[in-house]
SERO-4910 file (N, C-alpha, C, O; in steps of 0.05 Angstrom, whole numbers):
BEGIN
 pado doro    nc1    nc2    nc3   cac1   cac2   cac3    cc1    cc2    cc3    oc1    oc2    oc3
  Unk    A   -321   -196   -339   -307   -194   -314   -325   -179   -294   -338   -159   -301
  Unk    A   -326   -191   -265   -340   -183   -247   -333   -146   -239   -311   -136   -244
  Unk    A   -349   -134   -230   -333   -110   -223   -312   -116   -191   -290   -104   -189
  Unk    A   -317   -128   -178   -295   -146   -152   -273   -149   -176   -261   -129   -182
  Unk    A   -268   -171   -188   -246   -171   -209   -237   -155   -224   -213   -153   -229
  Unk    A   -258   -142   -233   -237   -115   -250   -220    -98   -226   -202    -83   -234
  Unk    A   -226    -99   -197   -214    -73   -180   -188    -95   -176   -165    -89   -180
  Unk    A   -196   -119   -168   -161   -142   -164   -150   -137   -178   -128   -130   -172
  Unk    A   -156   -138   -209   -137   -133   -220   -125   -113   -234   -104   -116   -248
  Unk    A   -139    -90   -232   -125    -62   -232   -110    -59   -205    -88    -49   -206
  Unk    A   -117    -65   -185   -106    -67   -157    -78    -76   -162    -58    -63   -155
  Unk    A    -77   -102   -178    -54   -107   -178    -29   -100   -191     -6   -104   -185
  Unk    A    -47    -84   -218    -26    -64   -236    -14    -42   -221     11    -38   -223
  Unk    A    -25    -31   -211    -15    -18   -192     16    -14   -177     21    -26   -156
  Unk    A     35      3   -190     59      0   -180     72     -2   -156     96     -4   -156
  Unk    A     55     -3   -130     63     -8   -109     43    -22    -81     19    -23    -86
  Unk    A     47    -27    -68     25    -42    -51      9    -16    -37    -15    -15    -33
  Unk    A     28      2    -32     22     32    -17     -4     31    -33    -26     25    -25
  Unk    A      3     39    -61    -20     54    -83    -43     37    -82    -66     45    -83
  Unk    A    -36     11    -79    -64     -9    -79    -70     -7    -65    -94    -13    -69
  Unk    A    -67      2    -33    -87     -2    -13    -96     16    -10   -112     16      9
  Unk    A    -93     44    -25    -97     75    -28   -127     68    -43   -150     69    -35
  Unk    A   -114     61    -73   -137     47    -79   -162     32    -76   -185     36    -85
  Unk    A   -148      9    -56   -170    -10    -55   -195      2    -23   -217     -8    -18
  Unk    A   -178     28     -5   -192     29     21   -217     64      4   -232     79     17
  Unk    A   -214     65    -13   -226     84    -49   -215    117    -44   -228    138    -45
  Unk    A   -194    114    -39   -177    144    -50   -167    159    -21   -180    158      0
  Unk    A   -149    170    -22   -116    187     -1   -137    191     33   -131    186     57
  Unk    A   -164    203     20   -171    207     43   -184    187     66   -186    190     90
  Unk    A   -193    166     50   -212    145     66   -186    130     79   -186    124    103
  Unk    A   -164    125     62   -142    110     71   -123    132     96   -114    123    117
  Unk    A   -122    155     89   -116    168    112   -140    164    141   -131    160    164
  Unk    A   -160    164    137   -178    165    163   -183    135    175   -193    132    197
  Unk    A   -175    111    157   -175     83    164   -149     76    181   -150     61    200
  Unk    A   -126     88    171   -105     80    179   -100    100    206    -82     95    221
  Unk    A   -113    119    210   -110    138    230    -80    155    224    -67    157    245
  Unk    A    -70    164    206    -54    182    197    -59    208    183    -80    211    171
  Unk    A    -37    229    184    -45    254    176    -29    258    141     -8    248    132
  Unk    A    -49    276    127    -36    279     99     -5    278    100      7    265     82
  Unk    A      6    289    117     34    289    114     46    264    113     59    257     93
  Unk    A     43    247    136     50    226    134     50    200    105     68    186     95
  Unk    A     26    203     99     19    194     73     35    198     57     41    180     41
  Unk    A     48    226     54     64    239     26     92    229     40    109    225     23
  Unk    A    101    223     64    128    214     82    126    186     65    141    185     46
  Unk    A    110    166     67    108    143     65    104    132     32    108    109     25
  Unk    A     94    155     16    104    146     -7    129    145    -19    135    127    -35
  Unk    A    149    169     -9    176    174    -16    192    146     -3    204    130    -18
  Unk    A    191    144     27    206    128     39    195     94     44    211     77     50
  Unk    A    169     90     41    158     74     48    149     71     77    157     83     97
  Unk    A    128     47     73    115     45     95    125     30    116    133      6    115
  Unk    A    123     48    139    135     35    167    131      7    172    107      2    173
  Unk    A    143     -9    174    134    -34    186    122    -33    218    121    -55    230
  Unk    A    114    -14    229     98     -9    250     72    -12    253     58    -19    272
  Unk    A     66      0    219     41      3    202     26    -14    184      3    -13    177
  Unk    A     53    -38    175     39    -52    155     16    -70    161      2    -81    144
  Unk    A     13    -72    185    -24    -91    192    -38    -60    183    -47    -60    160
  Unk    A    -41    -42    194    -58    -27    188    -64    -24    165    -88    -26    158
  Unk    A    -38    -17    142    -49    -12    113    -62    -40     96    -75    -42     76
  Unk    A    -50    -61    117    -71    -83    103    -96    -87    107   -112    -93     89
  Unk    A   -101    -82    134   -130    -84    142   -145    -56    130   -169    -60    125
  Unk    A   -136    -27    124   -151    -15    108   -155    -20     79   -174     -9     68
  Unk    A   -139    -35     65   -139    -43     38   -169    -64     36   -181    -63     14
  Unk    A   -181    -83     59   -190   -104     61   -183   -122     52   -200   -138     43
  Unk    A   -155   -130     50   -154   -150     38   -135   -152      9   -121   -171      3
  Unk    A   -139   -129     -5   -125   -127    -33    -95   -120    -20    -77   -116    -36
  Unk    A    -91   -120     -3    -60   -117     -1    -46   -126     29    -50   -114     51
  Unk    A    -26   -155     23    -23   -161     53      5   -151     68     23   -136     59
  Unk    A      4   -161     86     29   -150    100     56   -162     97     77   -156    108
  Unk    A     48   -183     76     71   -205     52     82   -186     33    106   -184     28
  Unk    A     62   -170     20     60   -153      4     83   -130      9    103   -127     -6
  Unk    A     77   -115     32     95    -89     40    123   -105     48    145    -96     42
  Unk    A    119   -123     58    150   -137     57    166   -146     42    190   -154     45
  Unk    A    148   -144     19    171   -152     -8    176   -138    -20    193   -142    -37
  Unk    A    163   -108    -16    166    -85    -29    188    -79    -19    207    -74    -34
  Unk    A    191    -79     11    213    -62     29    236    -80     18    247    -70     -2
  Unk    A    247   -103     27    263   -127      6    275   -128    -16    296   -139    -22
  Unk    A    252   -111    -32    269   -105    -58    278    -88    -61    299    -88    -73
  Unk    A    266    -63    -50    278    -29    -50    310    -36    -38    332    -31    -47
  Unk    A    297    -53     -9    342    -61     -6    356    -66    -15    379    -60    -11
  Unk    A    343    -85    -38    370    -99    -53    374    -84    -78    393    -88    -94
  Unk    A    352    -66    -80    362    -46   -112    383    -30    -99    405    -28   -109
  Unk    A    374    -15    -70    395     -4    -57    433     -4    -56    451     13    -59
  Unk    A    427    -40    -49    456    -54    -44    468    -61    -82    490    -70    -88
  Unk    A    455    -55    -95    463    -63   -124    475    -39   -133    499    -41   -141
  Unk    A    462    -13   -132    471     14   -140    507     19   -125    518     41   -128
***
């Protein structure tokens, strides 16, 4: 396996799209300074998720390993675990 392939697909083990693009833009801080946000925010957005204000940005810092299809299906499902409870 290519090393490009081994990061897709640990990328995609990855339990959330947040963590993959954390991942894929290479760790809290590069993805904080790509997306133009402050540590706090980052730690806001793991608990609650990511703003749909934001989701082009965390895609375009991911390059690619995580789209804005992606954060929308995350948010989608958190609703409907929501409405089930």
């Amino acid at each position: 396996m290519t090393r490009g392939a081994e990061f897709l697909h640990h990328a995609r083990m990855i339990a959330s799209p947040l963590q993959a693009a954390i991942a894929a833009a290479g760790g809290s801080a590069e993805f904080i300074r790509r997306v133009g946000i402050s540590p706090r925010s980052l730690a806001s957005w793991r608990k609650s998720g990511v703003p749909d204000t934001r989701w082009q940005s965390v895609a375009a810092a991911s390059g690619g390993a995580v789209s804005v299809s992606d954060l929308a299906l995350e948010r989608a499902s958190k609703a409907a675990l929501v409405e089930v409870a």
